[in-house]
N, CA, C and O atoms as a GROMACS GRO file, in nm:
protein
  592
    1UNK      N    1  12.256   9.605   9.546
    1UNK     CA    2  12.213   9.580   9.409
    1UNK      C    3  12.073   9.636   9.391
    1UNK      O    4  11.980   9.607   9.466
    2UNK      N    5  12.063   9.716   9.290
    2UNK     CA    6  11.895   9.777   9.239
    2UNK      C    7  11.835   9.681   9.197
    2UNK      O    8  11.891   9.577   9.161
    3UNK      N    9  11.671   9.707   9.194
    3UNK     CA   10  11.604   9.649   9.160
    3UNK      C   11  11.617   9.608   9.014
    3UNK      O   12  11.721   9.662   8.975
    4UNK      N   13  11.563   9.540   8.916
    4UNK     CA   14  11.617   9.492   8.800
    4UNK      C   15  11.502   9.616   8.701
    4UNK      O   16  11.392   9.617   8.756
    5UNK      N   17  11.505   9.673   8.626
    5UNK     CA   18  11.445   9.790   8.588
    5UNK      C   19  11.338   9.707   8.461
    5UNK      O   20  11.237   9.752   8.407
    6UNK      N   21  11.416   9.555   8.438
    6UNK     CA   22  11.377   9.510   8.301
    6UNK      C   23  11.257   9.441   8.372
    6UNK      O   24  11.174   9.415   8.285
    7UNK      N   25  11.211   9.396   8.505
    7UNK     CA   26  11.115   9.354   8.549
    7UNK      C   27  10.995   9.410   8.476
    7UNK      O   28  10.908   9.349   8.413
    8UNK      N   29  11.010   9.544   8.501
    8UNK     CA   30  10.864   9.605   8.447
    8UNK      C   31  10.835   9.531   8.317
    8UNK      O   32  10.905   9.480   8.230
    9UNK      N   33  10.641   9.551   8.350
    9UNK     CA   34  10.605   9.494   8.219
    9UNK      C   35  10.649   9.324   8.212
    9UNK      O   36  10.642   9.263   8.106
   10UNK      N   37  10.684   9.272   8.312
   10UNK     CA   38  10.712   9.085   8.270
   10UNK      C   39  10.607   9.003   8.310
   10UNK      O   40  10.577   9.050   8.419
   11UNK      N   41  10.539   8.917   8.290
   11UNK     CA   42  10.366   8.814   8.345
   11UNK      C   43  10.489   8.713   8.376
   11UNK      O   44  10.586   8.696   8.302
   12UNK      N   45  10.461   8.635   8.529
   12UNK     CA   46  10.476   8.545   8.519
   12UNK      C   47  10.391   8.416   8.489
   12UNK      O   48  10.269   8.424   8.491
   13UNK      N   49  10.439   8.327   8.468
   13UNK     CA   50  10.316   8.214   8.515
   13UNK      C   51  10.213   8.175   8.578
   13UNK      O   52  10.232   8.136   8.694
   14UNK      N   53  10.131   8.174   8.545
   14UNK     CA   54   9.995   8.094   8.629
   14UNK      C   55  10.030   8.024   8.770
   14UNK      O   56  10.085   7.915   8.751
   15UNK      N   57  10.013   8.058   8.908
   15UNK     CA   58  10.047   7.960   9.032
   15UNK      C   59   9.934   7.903   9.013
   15UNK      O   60   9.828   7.938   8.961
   16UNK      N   61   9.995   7.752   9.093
   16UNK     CA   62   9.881   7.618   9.088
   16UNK      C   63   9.772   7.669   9.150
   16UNK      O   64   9.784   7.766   9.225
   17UNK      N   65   9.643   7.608   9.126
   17UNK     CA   66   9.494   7.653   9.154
   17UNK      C   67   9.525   7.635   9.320
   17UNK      O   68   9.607   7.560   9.373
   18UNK      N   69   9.434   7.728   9.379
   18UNK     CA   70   9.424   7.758   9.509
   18UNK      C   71   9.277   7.728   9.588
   18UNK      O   72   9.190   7.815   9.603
   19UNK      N   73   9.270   7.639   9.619
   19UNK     CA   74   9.139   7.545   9.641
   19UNK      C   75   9.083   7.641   9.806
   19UNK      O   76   9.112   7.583   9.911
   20UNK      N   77   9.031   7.734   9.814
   20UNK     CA   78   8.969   7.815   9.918
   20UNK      C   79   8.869   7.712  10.054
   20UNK      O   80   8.751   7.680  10.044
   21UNK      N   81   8.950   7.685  10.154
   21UNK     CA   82   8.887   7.629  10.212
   21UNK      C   83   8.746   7.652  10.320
   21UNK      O   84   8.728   7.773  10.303
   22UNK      N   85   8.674   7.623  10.385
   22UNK     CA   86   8.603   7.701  10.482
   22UNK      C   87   8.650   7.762  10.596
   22UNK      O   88   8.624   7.876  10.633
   23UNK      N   89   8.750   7.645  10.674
   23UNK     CA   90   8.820   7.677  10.801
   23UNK      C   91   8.890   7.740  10.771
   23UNK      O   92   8.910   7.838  10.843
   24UNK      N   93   8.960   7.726  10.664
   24UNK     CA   94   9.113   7.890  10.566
   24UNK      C   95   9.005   8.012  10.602
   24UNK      O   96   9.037   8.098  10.685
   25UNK      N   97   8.888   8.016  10.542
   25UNK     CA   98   8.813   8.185  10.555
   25UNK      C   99   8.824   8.213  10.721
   25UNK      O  100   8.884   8.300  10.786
   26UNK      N  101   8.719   8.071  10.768
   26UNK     CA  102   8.677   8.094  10.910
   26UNK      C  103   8.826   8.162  10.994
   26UNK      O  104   8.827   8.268  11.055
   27UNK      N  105   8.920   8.086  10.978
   27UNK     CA  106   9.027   8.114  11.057
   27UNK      C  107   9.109   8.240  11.000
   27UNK      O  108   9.204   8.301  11.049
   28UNK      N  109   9.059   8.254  10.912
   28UNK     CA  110   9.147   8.464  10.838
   28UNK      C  111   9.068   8.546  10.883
   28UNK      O  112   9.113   8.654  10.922
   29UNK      N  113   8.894   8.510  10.891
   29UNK     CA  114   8.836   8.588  10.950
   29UNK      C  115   8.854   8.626  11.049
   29UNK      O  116   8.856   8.747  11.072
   30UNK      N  117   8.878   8.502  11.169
   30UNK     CA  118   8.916   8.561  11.319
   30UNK      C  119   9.028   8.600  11.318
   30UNK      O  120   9.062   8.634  11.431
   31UNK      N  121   9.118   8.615  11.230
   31UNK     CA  122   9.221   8.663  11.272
   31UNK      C  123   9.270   8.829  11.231
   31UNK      O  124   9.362   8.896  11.279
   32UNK      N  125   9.190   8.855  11.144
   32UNK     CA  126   9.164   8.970  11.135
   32UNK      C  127   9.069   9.046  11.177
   32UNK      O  128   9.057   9.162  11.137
   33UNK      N  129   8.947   8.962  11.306
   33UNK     CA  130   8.831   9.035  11.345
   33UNK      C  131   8.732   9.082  11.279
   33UNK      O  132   8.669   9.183  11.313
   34UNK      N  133   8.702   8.997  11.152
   34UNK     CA  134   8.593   9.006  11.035
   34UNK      C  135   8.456   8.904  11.160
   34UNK      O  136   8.457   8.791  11.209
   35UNK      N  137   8.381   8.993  11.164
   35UNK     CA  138   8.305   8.988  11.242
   35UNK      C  139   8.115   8.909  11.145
   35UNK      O  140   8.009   8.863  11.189
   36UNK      N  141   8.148   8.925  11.059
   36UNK     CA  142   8.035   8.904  11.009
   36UNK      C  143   7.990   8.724  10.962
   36UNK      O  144   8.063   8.634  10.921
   37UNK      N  145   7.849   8.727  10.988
   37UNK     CA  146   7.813   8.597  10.993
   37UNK      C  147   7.808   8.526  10.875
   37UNK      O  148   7.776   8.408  10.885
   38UNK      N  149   7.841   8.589  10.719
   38UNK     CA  150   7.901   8.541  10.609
   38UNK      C  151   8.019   8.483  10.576
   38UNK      O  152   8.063   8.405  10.491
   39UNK      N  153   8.066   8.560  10.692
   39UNK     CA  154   8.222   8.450  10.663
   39UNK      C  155   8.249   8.373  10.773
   39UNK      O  156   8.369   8.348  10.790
   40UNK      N  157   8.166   8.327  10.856
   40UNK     CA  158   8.189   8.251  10.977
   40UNK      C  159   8.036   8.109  10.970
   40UNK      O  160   8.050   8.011  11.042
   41UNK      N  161   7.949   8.117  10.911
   41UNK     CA  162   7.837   8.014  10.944
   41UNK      C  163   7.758   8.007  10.787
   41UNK      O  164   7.683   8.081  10.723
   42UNK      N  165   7.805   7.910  10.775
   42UNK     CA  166   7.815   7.893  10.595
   42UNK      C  167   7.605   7.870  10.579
   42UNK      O  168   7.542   7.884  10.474
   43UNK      N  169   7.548   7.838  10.708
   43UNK     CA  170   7.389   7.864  10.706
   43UNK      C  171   7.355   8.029  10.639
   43UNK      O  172   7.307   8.052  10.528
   44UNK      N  173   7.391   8.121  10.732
   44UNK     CA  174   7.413   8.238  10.690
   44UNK      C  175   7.446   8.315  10.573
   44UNK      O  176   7.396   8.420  10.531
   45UNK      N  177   7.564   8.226  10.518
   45UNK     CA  178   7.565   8.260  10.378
   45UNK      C  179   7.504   8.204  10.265
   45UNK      O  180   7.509   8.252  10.152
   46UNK      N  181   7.444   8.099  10.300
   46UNK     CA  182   7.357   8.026  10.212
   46UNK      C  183   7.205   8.136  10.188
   46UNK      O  184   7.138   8.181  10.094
   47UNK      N  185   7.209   8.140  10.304
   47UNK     CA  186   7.085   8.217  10.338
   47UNK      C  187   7.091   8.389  10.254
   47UNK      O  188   7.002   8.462  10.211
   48UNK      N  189   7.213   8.400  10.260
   48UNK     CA  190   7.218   8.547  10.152
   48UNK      C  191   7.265   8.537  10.031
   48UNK      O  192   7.290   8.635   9.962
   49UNK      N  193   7.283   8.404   9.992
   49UNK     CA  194   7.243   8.326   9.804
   49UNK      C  195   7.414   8.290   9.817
   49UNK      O  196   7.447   8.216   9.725
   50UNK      N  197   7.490   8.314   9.878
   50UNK     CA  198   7.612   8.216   9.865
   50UNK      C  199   7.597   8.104   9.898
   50UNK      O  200   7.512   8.060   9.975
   51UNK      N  201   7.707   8.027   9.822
   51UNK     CA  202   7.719   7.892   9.817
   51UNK      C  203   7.797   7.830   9.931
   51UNK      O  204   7.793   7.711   9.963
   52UNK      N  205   7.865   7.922   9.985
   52UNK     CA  206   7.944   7.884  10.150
   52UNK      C  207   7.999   8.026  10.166
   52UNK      O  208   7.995   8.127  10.096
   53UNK      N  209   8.068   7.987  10.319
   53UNK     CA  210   8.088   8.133  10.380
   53UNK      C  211   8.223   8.220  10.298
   53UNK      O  212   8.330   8.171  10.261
   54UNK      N  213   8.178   8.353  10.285
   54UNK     CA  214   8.220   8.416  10.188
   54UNK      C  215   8.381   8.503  10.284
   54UNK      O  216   8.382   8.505  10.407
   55UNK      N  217   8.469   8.549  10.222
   55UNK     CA  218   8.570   8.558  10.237
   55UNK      C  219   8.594   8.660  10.271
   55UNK      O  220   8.577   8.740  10.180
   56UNK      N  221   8.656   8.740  10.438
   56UNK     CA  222   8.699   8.923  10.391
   56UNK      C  223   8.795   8.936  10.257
   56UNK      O  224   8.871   8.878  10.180
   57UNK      N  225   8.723   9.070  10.296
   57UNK     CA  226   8.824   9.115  10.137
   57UNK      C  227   8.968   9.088  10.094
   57UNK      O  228   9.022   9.061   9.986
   58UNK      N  229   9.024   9.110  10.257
   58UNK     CA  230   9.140   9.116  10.233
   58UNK      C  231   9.234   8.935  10.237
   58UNK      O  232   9.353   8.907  10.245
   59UNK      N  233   9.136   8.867  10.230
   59UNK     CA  234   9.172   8.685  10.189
   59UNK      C  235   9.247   8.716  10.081
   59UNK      O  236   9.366   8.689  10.096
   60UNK      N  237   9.215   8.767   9.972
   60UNK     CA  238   9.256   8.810   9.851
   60UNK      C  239   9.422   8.780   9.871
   60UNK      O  240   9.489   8.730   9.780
   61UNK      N  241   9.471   8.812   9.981
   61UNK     CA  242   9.612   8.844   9.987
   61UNK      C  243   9.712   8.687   9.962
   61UNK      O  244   9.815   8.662   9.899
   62UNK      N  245   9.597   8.586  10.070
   62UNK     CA  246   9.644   8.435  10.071
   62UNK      C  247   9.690   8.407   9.951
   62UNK      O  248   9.807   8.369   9.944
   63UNK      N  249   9.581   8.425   9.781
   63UNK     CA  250   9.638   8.400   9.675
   63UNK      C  251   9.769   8.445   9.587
   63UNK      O  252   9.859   8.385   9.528
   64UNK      N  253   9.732   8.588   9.608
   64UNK     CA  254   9.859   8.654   9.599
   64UNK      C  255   9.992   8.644   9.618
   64UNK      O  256  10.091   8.690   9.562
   65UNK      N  257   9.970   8.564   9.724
   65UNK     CA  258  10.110   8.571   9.842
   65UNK      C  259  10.204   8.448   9.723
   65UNK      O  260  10.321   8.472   9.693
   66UNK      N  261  10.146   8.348   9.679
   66UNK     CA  262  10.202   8.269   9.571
   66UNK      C  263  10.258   8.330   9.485
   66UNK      O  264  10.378   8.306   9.474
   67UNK      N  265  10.204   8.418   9.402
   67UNK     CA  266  10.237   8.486   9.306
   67UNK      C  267  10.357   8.621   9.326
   67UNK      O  268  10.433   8.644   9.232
   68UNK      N  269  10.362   8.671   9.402
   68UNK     CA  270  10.481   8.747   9.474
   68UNK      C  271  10.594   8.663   9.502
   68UNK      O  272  10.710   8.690   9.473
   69UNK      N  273  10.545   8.536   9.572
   69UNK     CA  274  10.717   8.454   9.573
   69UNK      C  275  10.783   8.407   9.482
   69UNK      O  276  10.892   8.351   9.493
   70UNK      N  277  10.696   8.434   9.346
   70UNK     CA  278  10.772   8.414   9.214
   70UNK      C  279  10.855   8.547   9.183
   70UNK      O  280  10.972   8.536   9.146
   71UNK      N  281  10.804   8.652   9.196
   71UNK     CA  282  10.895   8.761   9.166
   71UNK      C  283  11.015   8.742   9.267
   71UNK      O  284  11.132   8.728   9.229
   72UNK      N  285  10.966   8.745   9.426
   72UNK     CA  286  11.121   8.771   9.546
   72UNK      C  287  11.182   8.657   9.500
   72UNK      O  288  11.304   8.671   9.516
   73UNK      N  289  11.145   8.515   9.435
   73UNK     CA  290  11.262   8.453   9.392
   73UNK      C  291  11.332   8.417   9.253
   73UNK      O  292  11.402   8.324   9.214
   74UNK      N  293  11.277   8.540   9.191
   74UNK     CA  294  11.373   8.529   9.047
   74UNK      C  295  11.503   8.588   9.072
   74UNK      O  296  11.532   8.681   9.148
   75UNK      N  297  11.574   8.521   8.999
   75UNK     CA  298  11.750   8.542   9.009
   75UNK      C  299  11.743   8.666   8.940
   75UNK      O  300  11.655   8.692   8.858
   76UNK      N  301  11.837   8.745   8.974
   76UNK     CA  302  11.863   8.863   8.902
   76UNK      C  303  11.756   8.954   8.892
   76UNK      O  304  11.773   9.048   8.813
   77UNK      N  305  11.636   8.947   8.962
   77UNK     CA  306  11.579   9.066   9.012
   77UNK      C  307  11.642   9.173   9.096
   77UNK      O  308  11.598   9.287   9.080
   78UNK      N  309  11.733   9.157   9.178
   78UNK     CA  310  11.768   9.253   9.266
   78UNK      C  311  11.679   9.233   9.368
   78UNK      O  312  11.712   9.324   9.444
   79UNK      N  313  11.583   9.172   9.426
   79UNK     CA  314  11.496   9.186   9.516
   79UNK      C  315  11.568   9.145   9.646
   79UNK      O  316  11.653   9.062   9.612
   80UNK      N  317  11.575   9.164   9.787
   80UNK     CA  318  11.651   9.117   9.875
   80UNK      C  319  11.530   9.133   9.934
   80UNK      O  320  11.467   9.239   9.932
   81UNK      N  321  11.480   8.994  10.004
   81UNK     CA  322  11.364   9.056  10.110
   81UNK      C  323  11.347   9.039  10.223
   81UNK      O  324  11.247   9.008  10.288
   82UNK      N  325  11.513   9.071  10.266
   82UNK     CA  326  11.522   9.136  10.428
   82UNK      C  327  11.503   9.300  10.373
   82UNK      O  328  11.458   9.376  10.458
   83UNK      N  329  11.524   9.340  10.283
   83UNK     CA  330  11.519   9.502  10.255
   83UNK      C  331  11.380   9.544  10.224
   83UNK      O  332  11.358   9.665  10.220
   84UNK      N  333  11.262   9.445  10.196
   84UNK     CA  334  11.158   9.441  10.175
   84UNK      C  335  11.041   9.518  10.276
   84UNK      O  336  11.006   9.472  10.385
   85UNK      N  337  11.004   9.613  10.232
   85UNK     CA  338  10.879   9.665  10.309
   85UNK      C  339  10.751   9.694  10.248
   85UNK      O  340  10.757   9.778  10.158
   86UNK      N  341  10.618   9.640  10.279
   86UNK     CA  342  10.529   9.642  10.227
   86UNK      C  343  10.446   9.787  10.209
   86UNK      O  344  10.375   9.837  10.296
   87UNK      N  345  10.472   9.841  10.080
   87UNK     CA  346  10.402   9.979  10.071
   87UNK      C  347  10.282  10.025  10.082
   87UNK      O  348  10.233  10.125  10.134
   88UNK      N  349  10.240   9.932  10.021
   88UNK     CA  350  10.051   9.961   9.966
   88UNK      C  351   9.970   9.848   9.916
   88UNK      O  352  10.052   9.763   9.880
   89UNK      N  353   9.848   9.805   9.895
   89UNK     CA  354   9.791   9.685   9.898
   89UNK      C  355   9.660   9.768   9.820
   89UNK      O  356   9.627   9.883   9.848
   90UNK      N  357   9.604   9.694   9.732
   90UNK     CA  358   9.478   9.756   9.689
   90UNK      C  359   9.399   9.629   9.632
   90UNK      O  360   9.468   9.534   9.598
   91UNK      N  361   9.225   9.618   9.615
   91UNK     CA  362   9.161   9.495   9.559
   91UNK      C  363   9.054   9.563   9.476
   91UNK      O  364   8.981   9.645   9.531
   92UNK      N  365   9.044   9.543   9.383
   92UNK     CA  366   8.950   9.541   9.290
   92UNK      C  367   8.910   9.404   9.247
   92UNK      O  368   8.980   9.326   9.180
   93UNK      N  369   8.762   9.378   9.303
   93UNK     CA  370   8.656   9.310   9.319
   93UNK      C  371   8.554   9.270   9.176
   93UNK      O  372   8.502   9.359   9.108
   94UNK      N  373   8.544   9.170   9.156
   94UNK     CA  374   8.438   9.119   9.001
   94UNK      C  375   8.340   9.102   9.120
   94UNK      O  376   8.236   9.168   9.129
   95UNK      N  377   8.390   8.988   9.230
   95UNK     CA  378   8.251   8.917   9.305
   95UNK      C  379   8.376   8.908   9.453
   95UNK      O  380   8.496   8.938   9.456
   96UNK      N  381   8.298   8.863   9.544
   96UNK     CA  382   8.348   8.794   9.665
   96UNK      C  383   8.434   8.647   9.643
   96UNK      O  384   8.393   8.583   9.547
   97UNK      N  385   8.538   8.592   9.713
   97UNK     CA  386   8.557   8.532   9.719
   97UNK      C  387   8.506   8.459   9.812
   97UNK      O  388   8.500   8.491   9.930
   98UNK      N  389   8.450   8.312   9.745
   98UNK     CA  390   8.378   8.194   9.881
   98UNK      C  391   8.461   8.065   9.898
   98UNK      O  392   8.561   8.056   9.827
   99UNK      N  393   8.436   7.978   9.970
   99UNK     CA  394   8.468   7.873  10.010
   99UNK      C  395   8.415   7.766   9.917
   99UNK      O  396   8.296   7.734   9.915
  100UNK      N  397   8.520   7.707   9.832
  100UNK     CA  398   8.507   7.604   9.733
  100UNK      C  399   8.552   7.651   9.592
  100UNK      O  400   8.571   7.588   9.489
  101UNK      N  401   8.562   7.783   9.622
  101UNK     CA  402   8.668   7.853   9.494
  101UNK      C  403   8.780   7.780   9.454
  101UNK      O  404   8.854   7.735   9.541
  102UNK      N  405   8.797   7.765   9.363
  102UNK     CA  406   8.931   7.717   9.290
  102UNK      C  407   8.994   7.848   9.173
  102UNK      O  408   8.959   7.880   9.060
  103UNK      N  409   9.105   7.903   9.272
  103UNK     CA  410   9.169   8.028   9.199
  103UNK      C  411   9.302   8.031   9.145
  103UNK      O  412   9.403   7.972   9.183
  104UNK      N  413   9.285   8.112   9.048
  104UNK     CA  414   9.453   8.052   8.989
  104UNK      C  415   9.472   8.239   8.966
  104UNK      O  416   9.385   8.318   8.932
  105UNK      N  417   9.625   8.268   9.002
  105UNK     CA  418   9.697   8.406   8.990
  105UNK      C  419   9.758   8.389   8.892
  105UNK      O  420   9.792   8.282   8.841
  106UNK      N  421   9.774   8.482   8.863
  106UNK     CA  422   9.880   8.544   8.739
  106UNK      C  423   9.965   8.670   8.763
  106UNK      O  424   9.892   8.766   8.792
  107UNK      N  425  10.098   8.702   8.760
  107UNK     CA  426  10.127   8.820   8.860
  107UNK      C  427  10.235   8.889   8.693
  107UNK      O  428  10.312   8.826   8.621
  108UNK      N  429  10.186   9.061   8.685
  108UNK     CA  430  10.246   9.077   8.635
  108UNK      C  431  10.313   9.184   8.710
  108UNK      O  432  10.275   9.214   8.823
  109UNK      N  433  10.437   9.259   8.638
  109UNK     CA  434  10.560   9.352   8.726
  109UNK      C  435  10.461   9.454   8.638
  109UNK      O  436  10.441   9.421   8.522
  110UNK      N  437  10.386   9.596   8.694
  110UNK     CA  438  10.334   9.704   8.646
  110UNK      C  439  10.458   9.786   8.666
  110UNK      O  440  10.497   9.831   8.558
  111UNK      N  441  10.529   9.818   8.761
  111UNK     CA  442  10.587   9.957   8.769
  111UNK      C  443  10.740   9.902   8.903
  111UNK      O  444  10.750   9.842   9.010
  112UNK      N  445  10.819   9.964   8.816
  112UNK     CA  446  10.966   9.956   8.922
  112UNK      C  447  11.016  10.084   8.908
  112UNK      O  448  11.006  10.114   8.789
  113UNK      N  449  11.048  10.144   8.951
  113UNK     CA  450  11.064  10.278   9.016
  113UNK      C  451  11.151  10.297   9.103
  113UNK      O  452  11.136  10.237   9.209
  114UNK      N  453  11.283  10.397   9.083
  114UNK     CA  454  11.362  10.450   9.203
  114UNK      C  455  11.328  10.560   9.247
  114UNK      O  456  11.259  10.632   9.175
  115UNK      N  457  11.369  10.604   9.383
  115UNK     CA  458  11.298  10.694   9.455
  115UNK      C  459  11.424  10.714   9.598
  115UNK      O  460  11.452  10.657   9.704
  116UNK      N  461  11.455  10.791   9.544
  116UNK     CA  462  11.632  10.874   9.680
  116UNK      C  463  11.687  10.715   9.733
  116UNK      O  464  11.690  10.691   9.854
  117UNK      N  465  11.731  10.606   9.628
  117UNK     CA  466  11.779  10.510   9.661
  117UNK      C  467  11.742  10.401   9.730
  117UNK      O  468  11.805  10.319   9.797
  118UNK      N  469  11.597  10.418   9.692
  118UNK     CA  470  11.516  10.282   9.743
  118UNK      C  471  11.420  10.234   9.598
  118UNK      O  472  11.342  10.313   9.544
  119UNK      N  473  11.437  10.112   9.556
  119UNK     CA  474  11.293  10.135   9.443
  119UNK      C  475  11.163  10.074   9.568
  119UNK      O  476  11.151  10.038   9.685
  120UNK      N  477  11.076  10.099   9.424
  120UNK     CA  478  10.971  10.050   9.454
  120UNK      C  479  10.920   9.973   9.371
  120UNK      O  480  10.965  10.012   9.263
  121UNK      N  481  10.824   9.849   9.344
  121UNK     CA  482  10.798   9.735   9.290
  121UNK      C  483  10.679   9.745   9.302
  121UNK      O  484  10.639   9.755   9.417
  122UNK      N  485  10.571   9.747   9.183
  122UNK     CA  486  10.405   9.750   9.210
  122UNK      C  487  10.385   9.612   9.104
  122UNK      O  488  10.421   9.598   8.987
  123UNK      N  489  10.314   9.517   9.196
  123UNK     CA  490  10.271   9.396   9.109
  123UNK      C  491  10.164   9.361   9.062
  123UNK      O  492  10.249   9.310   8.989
  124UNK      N  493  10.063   9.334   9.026
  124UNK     CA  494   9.944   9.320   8.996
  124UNK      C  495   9.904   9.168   8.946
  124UNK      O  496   9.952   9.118   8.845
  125UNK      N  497   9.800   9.096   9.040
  125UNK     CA  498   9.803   8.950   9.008
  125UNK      C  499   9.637   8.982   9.011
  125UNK      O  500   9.559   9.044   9.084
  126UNK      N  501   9.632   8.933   8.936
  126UNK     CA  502   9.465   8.861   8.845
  126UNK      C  503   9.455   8.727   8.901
  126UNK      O  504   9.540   8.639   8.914
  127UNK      N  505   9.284   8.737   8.942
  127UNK     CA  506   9.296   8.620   9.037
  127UNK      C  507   9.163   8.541   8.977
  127UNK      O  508   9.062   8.600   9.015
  128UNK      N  509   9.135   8.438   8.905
  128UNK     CA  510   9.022   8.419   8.859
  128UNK      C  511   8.988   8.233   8.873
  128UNK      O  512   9.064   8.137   8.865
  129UNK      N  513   8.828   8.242   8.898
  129UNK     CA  514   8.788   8.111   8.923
  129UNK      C  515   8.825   8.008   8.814
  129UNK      O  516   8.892   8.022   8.712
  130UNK      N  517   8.747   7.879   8.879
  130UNK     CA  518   8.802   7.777   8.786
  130UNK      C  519   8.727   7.760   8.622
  130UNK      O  520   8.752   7.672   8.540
  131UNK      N  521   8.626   7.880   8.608
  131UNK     CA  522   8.588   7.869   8.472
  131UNK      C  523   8.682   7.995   8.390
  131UNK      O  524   8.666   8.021   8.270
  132UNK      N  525   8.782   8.066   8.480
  132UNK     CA  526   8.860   8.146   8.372
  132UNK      C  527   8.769   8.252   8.414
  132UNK      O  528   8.736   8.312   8.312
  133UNK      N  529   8.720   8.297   8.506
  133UNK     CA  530   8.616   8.456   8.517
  133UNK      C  531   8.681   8.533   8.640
  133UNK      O  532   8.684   8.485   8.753
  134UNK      N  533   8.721   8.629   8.614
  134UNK     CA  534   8.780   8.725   8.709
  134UNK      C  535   8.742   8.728   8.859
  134UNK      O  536   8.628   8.682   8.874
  135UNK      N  537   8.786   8.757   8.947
  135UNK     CA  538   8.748   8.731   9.101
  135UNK      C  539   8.762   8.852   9.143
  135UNK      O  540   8.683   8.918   9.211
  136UNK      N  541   8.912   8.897   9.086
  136UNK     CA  542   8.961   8.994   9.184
  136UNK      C  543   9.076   9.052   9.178
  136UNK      O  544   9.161   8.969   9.212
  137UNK      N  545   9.147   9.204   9.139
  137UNK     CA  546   9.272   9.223   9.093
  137UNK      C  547   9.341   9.278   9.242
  137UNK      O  548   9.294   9.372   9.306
  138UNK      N  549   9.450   9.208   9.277
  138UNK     CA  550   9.546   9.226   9.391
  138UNK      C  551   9.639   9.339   9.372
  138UNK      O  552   9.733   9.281   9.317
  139UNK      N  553   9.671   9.451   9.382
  139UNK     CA  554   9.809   9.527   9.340
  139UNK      C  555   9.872   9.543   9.452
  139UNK      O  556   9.812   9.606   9.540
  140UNK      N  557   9.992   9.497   9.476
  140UNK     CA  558  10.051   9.529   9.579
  140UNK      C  559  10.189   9.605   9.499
  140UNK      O  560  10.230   9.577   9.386
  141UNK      N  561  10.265   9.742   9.623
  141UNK     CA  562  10.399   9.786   9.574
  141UNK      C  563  10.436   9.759   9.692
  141UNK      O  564  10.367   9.777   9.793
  142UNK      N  565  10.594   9.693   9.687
  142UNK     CA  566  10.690   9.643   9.763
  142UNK      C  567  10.800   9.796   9.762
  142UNK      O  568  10.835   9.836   9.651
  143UNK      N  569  10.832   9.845   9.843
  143UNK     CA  570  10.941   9.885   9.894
  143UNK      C  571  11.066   9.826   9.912
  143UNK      O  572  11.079   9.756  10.013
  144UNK      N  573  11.186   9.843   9.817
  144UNK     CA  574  11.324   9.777   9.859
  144UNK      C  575  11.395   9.880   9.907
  144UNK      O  576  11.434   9.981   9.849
  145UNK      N  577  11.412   9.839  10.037
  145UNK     CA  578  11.540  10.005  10.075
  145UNK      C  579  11.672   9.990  10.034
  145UNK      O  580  11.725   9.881  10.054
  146UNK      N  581  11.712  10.044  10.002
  146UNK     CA  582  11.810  10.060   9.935
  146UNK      C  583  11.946  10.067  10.051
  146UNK      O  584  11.913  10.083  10.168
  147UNK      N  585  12.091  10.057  10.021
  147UNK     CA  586  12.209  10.018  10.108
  147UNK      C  587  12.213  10.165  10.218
  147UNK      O  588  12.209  10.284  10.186
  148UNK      N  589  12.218  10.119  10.316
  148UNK     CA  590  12.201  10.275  10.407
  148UNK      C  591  12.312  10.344  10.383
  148UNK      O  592  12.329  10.455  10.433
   0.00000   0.00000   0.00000
């Protein structure tokens, strides 16, 4: 089954606020080898005018990841995501994300696309604090391979 073509262009809903913890950064940091003393010793980041230890970039994804499981589980998308391969990932930045953020996504379908019997799915979720001010735009395109 193809991807659903009418996706493009659809917003879903707002996912529930995403309360950014310290040990959530501390522990994404080490696990991606973000080495820096801003996102590991919240002294440190105080000390460079943040309010706690600040987030790698690519944290961004944690919020996201909500907002994508609304698309892989709408009925009648076509999405199968054992066929699922992650294409491309991109962040466009307002500010850093820190620890004590309260973020809420919004994910809309930009672009569905076939391509020699695989589509492709580009999503774009807006990620913004708890006064409604932009954080950070997520775009990810999903790869569905198509029946071998």
């Amino acid at each position: 089954m193809p991807v659903n073509p009418e996706l493009q262009g659809r917003t879903f809903p707002p996912v529930a606020p995403y309360l950014v913890g310290r040990e959530k950064v501390r522990e994404f940091a080490r696990a991606v080898f973000a080495t820096s003393p801003l996102s590991l010793d919240p002294e440190a980041a105080r000390a460079a005018g943040y309010a706690d230890v600040v987030a790698p970039p690519t944290f961004a994804v944690v919020v996201q990841e909500h907002t994508l499981a609304q698309l892989l589980a709408e009925p009648g998308a076509g999405i199968d995501f054992s066929r699922v391969v992650h294409g491309d990932q991109r962040f466009s930045f307002t500010r850093p994300i820190v620890a004590g953020d309260e973020l809420t996504a919004t994910l809309t379908v930009t672009s569905v696309k076939s391509l020699g019997g695989n589509s492709m799915v580009t999503a774009q979720s807006e990620i913004v604090d708890a006064a409604g001010e932009h954080v950070v735009t997520a775009i990810s395109t999903l790869v569905v391979r198509g029946d071998a």
